[in-house]
Backbone as CSV, one residue per row, in Angstrom:
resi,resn,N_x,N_y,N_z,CA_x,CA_y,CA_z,C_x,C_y,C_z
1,UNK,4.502,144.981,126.169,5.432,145.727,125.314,6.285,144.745,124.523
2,UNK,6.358,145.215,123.337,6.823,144.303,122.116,7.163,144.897,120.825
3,UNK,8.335,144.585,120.629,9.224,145.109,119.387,8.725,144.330,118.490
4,UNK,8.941,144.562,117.437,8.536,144.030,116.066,9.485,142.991,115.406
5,UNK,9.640,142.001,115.959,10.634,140.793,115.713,11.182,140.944,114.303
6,UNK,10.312,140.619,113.570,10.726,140.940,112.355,11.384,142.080,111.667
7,UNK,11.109,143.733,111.903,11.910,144.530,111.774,13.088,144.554,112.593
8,UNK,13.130,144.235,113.939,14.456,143.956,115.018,15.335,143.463,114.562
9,UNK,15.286,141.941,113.631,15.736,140.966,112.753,16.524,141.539,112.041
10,UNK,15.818,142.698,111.083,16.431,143.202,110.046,17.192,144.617,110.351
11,UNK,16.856,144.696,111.447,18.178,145.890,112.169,19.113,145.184,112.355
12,UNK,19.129,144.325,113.045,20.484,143.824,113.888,21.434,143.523,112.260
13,UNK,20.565,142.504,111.225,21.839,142.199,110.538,21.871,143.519,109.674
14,UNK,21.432,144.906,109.744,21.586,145.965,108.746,22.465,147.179,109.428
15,UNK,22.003,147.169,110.469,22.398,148.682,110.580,24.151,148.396,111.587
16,UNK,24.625,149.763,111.158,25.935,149.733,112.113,26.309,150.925,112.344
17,UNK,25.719,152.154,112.036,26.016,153.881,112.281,25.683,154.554,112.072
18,UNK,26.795,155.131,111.504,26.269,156.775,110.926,27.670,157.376,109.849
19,UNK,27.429,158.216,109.135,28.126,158.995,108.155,28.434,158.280,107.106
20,UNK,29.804,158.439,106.554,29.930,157.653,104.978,31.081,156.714,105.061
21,UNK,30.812,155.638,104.722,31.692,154.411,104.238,33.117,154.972,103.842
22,UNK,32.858,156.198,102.418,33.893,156.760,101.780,34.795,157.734,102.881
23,UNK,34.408,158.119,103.847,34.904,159.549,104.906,36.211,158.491,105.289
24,UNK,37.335,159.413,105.492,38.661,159.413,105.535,39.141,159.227,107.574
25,UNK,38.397,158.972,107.846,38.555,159.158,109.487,37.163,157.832,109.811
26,UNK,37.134,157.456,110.192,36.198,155.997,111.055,36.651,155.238,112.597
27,UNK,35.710,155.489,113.416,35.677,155.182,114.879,35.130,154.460,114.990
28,UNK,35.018,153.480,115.376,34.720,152.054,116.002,34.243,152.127,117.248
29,UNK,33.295,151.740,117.503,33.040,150.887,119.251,32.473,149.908,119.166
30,UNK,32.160,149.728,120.668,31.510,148.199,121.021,29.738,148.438,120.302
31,UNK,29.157,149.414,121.379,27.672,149.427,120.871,27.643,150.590,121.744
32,UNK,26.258,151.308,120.946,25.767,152.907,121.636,25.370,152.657,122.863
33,UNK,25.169,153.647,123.714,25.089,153.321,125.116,23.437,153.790,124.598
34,UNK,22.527,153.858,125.847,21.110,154.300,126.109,20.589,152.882,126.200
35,UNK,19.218,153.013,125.405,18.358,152.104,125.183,17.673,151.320,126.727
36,UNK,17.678,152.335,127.878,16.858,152.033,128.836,15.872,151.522,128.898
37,UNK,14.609,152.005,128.160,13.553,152.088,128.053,12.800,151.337,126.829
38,UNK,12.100,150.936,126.620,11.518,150.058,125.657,11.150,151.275,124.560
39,UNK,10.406,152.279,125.166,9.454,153.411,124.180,11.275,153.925,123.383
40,UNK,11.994,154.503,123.686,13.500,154.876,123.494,14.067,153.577,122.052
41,UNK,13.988,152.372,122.608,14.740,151.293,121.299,13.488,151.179,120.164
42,UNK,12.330,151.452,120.930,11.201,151.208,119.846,11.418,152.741,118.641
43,UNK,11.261,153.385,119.114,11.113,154.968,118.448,12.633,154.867,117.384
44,UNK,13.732,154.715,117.996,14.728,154.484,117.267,15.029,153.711,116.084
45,UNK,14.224,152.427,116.141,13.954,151.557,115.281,13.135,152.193,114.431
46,UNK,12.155,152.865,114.701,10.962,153.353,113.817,11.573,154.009,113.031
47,UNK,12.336,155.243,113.451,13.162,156.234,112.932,14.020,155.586,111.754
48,UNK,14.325,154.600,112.002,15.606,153.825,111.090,15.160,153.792,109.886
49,UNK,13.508,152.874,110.417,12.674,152.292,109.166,12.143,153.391,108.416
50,UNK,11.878,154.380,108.858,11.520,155.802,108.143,12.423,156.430,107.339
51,UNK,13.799,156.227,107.571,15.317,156.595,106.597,15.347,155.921,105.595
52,UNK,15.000,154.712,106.056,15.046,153.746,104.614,15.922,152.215,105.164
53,UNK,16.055,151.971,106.310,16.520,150.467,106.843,18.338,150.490,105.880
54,UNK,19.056,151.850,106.435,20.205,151.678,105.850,21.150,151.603,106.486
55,UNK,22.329,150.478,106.284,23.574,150.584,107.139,24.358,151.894,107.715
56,UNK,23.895,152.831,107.259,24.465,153.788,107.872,23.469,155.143,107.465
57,UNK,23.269,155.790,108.839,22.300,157.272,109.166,23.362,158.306,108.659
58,UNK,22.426,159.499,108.420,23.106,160.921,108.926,22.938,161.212,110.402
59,UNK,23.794,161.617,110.728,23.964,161.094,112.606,22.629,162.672,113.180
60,UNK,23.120,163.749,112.163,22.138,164.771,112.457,20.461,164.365,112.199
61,UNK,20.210,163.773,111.238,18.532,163.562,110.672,18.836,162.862,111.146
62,UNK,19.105,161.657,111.911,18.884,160.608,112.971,17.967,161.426,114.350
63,UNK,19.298,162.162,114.302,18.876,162.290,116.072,17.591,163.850,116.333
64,UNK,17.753,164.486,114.894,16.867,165.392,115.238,15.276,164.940,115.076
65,UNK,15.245,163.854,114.402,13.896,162.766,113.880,13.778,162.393,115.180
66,UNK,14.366,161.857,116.023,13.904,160.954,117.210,13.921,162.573,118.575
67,UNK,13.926,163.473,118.298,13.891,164.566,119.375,15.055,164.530,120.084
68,UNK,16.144,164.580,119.289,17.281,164.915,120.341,18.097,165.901,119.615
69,UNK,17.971,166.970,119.208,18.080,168.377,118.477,19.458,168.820,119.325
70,UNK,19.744,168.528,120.310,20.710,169.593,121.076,22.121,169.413,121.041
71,UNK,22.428,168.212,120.549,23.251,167.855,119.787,24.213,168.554,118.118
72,UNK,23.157,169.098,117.381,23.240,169.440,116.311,22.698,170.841,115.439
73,UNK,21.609,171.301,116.903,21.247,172.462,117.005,21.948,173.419,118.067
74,UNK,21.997,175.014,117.479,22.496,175.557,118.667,21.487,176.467,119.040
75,UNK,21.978,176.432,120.651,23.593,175.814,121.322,23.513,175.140,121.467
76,UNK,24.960,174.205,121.024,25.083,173.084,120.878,25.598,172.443,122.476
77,UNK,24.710,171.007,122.175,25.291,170.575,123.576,27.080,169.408,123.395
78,UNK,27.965,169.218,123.787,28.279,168.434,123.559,28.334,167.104,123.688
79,UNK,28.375,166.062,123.120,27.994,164.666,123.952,29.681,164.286,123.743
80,UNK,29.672,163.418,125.147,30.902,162.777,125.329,31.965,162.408,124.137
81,UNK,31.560,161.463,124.128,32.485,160.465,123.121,32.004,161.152,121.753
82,UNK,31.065,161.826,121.048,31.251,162.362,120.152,32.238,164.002,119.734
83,UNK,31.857,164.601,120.930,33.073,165.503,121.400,34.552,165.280,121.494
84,UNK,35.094,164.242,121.919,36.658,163.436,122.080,36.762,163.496,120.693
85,UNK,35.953,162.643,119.474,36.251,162.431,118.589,36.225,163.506,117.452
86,UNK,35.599,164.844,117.810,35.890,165.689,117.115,37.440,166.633,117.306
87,UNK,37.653,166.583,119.075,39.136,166.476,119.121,40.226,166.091,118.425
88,UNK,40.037,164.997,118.440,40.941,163.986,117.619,40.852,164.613,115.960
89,UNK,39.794,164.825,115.336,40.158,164.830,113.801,40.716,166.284,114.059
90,UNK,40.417,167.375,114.760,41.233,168.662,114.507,42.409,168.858,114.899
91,UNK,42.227,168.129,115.953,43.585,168.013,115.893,44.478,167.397,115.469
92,UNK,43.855,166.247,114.126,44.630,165.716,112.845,44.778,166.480,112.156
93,UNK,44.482,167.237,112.121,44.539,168.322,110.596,44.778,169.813,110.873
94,UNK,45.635,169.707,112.645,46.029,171.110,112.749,45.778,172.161,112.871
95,UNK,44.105,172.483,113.158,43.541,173.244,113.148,43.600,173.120,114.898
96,UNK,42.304,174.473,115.340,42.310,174.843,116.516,41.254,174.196,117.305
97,UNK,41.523,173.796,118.877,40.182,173.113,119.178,40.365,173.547,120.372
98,UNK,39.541,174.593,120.486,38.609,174.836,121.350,37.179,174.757,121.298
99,UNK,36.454,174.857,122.429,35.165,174.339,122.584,34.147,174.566,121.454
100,UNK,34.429,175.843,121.097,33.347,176.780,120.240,34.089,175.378,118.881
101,UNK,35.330,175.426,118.590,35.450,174.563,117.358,35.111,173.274,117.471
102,UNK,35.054,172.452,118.498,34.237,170.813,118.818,32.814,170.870,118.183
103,UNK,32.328,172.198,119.132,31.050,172.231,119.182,30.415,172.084,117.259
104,UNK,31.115,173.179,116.760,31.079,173.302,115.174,31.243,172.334,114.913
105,UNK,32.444,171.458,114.549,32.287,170.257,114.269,31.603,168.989,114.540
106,UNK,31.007,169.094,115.496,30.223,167.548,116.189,28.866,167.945,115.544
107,UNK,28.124,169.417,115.194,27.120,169.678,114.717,27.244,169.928,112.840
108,UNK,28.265,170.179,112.703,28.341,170.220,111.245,28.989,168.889,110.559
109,UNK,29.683,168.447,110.810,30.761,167.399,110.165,30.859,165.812,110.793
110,UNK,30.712,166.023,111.856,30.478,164.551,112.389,29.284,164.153,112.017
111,UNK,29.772,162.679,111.257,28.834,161.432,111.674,27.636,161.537,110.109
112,UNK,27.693,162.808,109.632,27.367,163.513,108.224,27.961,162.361,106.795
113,UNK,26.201,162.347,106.321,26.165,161.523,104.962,27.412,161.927,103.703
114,UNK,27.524,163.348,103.997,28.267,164.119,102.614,30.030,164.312,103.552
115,UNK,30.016,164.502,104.163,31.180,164.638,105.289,32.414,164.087,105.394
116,UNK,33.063,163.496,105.976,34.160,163.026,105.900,34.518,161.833,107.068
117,UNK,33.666,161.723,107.766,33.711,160.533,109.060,32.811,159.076,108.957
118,UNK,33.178,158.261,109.809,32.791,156.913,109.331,32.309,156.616,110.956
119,UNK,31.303,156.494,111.759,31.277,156.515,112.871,29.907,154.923,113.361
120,UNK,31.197,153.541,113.116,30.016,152.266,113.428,30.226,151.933,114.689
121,UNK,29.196,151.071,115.260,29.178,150.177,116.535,29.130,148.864,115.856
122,UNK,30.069,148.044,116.465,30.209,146.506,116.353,28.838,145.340,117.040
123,UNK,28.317,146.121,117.800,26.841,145.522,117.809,25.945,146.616,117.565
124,UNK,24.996,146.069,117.017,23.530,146.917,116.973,22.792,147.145,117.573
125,UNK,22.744,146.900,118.249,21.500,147.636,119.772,22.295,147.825,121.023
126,UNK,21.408,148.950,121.217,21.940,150.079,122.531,21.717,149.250,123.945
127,UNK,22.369,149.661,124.587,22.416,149.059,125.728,22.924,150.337,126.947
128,UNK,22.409,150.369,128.430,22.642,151.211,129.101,24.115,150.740,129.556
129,UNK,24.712,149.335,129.557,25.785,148.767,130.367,25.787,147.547,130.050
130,UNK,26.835,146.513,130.005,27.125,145.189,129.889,26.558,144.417,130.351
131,UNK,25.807,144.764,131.626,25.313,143.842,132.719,23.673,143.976,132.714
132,UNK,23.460,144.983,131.725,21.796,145.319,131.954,21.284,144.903,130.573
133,UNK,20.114,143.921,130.538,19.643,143.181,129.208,18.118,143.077,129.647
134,UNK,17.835,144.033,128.588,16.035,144.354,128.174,15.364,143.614,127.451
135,UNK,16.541,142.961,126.661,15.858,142.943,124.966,15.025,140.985,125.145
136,UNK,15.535,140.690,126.198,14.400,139.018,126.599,13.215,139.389,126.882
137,UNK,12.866,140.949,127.448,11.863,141.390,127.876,10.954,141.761,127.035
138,UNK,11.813,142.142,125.651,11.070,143.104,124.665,10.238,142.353,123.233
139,UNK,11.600,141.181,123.393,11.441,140.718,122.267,11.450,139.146,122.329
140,UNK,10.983,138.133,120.904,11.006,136.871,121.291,12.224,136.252,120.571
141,UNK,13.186,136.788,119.856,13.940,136.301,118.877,15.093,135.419,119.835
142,UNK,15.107,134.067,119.279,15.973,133.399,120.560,17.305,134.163,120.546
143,UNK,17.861,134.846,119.620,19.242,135.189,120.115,19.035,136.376,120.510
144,UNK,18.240,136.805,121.438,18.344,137.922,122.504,17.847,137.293,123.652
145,UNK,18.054,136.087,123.613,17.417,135.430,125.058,18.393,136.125,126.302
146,UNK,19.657,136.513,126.174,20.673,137.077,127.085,22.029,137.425,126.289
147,UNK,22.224,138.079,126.793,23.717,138.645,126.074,24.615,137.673,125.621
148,UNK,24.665,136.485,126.050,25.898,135.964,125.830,25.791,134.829,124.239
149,UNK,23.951,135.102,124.593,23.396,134.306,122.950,23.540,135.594,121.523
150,UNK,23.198,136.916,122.221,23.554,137.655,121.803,24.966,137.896,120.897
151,UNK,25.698,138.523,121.666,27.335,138.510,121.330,27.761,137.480,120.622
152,UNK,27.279,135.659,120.745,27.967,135.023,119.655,27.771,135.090,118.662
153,UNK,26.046,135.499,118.862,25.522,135.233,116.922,25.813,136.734,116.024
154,UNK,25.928,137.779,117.349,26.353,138.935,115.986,28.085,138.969,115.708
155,UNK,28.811,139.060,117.411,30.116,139.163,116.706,31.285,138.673,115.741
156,UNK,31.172,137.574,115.684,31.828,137.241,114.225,31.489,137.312,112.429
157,UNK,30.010,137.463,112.282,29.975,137.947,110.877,30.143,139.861,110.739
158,UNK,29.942,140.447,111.880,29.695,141.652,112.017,30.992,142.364,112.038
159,UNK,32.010,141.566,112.515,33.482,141.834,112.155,33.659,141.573,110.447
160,UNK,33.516,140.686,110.596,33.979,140.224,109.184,33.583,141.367,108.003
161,UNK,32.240,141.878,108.499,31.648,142.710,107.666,32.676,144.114,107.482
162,UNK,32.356,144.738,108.817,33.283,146.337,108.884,34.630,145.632,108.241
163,UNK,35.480,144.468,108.655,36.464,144.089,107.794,36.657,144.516,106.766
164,UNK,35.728,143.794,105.681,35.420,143.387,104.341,35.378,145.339,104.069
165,UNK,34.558,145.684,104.456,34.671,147.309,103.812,35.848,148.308,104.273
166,UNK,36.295,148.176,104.884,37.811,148.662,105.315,38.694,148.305,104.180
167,UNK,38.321,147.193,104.093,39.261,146.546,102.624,38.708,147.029,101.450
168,UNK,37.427,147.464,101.280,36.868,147.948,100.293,36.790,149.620,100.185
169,UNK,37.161,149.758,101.284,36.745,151.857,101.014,37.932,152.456,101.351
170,UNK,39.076,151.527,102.087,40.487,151.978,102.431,40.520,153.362,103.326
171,UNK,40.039,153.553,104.466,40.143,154.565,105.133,41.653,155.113,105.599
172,UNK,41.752,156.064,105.581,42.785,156.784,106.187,43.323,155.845,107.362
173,UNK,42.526,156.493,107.955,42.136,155.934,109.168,41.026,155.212,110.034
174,UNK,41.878,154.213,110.979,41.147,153.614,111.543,40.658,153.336,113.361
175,UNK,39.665,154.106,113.840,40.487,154.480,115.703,39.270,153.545,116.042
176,UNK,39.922,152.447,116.975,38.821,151.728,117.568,38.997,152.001,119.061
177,UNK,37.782,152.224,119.472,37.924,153.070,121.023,37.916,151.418,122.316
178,UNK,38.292,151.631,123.417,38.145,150.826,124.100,39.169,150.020,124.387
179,UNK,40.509,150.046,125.226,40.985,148.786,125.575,40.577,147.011,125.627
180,UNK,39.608,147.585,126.173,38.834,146.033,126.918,38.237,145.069,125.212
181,UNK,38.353,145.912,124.097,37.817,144.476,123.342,39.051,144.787,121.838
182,UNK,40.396,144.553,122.730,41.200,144.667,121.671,41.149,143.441,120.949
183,UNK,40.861,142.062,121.190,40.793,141.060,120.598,39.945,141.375,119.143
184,UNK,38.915,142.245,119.633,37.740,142.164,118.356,38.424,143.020,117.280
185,UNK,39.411,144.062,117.888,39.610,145.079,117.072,40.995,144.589,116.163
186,UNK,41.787,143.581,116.669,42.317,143.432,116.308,42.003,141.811,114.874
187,UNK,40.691,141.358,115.026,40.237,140.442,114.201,39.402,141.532,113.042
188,UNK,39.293,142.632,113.247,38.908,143.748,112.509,40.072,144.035,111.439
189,UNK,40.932,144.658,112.262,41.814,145.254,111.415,42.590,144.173,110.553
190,UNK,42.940,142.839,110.972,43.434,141.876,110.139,44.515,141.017,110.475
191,UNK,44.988,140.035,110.017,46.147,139.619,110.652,47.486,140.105,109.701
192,UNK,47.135,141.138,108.721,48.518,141.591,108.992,48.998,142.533,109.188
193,UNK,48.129,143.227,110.087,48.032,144.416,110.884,48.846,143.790,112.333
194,UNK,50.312,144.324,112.704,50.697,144.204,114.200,50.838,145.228,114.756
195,UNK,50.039,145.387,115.980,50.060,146.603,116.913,50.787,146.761,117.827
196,UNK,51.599,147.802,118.107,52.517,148.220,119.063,52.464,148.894,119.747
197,UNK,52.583,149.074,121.394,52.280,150.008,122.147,52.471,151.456,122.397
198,UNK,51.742,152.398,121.989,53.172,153.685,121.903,52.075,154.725,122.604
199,UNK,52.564,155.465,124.069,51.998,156.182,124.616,50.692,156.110,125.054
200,UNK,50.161,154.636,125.328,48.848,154.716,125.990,47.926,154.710,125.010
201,UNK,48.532,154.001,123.079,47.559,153.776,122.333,48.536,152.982,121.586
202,UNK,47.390,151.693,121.009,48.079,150.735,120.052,47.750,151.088,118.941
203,UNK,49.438,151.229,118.182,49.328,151.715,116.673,49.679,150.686,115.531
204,UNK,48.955,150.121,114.827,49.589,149.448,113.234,49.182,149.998,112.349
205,UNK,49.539,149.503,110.993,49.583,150.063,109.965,49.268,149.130,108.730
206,UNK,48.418,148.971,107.265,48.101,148.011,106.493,47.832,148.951,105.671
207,UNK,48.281,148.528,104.129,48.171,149.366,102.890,47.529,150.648,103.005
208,UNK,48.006,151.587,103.574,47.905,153.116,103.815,46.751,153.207,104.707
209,UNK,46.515,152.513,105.381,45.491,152.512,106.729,46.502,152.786,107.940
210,UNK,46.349,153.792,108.810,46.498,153.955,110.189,45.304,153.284,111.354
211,UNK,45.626,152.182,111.703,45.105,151.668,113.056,45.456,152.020,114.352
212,UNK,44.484,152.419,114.872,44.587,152.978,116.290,43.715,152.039,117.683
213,UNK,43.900,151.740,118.448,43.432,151.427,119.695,43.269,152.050,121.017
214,UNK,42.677,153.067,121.410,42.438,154.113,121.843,41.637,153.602,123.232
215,UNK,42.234,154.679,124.445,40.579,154.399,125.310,39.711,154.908,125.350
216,UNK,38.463,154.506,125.972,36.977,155.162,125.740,37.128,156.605,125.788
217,UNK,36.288,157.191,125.191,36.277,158.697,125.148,35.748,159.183,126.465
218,UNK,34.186,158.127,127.353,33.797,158.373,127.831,34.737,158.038,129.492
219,UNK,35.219,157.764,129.384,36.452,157.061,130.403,36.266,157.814,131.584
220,UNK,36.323,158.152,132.715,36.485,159.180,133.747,38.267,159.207,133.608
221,UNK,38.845,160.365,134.120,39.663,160.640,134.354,41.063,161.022,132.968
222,UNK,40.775,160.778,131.891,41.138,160.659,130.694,41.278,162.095,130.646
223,UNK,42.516,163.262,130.409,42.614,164.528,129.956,42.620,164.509,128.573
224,UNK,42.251,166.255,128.057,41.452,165.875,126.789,43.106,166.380,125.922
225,UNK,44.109,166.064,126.717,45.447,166.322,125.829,45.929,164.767,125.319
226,UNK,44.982,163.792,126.173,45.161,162.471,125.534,44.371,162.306,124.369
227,UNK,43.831,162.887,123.461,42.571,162.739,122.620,43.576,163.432,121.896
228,UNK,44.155,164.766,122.071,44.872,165.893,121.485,46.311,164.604,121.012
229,UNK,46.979,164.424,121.266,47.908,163.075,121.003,47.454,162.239,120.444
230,UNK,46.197,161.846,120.519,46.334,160.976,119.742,45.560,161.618,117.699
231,UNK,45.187,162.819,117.652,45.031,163.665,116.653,46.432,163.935,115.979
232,UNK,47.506,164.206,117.012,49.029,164.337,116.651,49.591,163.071,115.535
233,UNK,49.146,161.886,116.100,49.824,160.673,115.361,49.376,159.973,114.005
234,UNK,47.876,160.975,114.306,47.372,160.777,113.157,47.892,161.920,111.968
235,UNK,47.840,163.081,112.397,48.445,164.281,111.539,49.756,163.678,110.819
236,UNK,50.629,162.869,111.896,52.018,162.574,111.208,52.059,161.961,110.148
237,UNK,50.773,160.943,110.444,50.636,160.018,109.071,49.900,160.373,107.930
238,UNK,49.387,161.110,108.532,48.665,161.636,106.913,49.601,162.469,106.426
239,UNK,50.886,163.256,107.155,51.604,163.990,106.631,52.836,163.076,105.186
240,UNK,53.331,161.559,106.020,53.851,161.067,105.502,52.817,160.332,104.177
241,UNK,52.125,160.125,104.556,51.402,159.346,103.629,50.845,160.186,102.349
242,UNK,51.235,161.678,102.544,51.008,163.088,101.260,52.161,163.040,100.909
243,UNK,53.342,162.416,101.717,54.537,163.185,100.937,54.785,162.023,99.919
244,UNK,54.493,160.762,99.978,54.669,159.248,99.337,53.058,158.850,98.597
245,UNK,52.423,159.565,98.066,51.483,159.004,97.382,51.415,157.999,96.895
């Protein structure tokens, strides 16, 4: 079993999500979870190359191309961390969120080419966990010999990149999920972005950008009135930021 080095190549330095550059709301993580299985990263890749090898999917024709419909078809299933994050925007914008309204939104509006969300991973290939590495198995490219050859050669131009378009598409907002890699998020957002602790999320601020530092969606124990708060702080700022155009 063997990936196609050469298309692998041109994933890693291409792809980073899903929805639109231009969408007013953008979530950040480390990298998608899955990618157990060799047949699973292979099919995904295929799928990519069949879209057209573009930095960013429609998160729906992604996942209904590779057979995972339940997501985006109903009834809808919800998935974790894409669920939290539909929390969060309704409850930026004041509307009602209950289940039936997540559900609507994670199948209509999230992660969507025409839409309003920006939804990248800071590395490109899926991984089941930090500690579990397939890709020496799969593939010959020396920087997947192990994670740690990995992580150097993508994370610093790959910042620089989501950087560079943050600066270029000016999002509303900006929520990077995860405690554990505030260093990265904070070489993201910029150095003159300073973050301050307020209620169990780090907030700064840079030419009408709201930065957020958030924990995992997928977190155990996390109530979903912490997701609901942090939709609140965003509402405030978009409130101020309408009244001061």
């Amino acid at each position: 079993m063997h990936l196609d080095d050469s298309l692998l190549d041109r994933f890693i330095h291409t792809f980073y999500g899903s929805g639109t550059y231009s969408g007013k709301y953008w979530f950040i993580g480390l990298e998608e979870g899955g990618g157990s299985s060799f047949d699973e990263v292979s099919k995904r890749i295929s799928i990519w190359q069949e879209l057209g090898k573009q930095e960013l999917n429609d998160i729906a024709e992604f996942h209904l191309q590779i057979n995972m419909p339940e997501y985006f078809t109903d009834p809808v299933k919800i998935q974790k961390t894409w669920g939290q994050i539909a929390r969060i925007i309704l409850s930026s914008q004041g509307k009602s969120v209950t289940l039936s309204d997540i559900k609507v939104y994670q199948r209509d509006m999230l992660g969507r080419k025409s839409k309003e969300t920006c939804l990248l991973e800071l590395l490109p290939l899926q991984s089941p966990n930090l500690s579990t590495w397939h890709y020496d198995q799969w593939s010959g490219l020396e920087i997947l010999k192990n994670r740690a050859a990995y992580n150097k050669f993508c994370l610093p131009w790959r910042c620089v990149h989501i950087r560079s378009q943050i600066l270029s598409y000016r999002p509303r907002v900006v929520v990077f999920y995860s405690y554990s890699y505030r260093n990265l998020w904070e070489q993201i957002a910029g150095p003159d972005v300073t973050f301050t602790e307020q209620s169990n999320m780090w907030i700064g601020e840079s030419n009408g950008t709201l930065f957020l530092i958030m924990k995992h969606p997928a977190m155990r124990g996390i109530k979903n009135s912490y997701f609901e708060s942090i939709g609140k702080v965003i509402f405030s700022h978009l409130q101020r930021e309408n009244a001061n155009p």
